[in-house]
C-alpha positions as CSV (number, residue, x, y, z in Angstrom):
1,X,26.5,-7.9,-15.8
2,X,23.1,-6.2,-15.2
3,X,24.3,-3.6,-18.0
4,X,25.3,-6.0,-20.4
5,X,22.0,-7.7,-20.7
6,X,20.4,-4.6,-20.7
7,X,22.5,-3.2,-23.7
8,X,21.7,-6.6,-25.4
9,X,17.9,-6.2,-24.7
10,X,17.8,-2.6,-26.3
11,X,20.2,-4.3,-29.1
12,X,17.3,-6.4,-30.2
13,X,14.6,-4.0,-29.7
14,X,16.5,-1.7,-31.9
15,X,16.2,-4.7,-34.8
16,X,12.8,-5.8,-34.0
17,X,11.0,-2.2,-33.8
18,X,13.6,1.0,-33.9
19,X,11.3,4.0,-32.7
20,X,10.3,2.1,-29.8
21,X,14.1,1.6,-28.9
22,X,14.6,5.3,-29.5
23,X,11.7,6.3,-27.8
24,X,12.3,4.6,-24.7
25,X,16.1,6.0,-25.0
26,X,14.6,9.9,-24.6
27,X,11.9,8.5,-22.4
28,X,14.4,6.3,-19.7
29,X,15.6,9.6,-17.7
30,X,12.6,11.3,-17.7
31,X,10.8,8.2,-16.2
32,X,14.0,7.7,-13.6
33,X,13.5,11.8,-12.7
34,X,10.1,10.5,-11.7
35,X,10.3,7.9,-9.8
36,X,13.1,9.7,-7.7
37,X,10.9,10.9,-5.2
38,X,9.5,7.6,-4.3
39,X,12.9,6.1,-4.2
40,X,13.9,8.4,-1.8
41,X,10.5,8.4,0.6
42,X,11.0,4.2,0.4
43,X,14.7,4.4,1.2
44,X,14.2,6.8,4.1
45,X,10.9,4.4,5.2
46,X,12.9,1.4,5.1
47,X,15.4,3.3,7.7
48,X,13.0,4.3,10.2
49,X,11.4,0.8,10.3
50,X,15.0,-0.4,10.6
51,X,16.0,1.7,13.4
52,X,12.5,1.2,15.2
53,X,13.3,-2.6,14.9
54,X,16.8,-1.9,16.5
55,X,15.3,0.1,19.3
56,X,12.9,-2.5,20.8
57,X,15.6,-5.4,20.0
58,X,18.5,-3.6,22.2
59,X,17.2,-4.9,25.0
60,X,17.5,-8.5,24.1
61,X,21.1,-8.0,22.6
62,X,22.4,-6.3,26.1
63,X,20.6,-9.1,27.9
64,X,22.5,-11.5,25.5
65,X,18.9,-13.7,24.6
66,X,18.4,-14.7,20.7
């Protein structure tokens, strides 16, 4: 679905103002190479906290207390 509307945005920037819709066609993957980097330092931030978080809840889930 997320797709769809995106193809229907770019449809009607295309008829509104067409180098803008091809520019930002070439310019897409180059802005996606990036941000790659930061994708990956967030996704592998956003672990760490997740398993620090499991570490000092164990615990309280051996002991059974919410």
């Amino acid at each position: 679905m997320k797709t769809l509307i995106t193809l229907i945005l770019w449809c009607i920037l295309f008829m509104l103002c067409w180098p803008v819709a091809i520019a930002l066609l070439f310019l897409f993957p180059l802005i996606w190479l990036i941000m790659l980097p930061f994708k990956i330092i967030g996704f592998s931030i956003e672990i760490i906290f997740k398993f620090i978080g499991a570490l000092f809840m164990l615990p309280f889930r051996i002991l059974g207390i919410k």
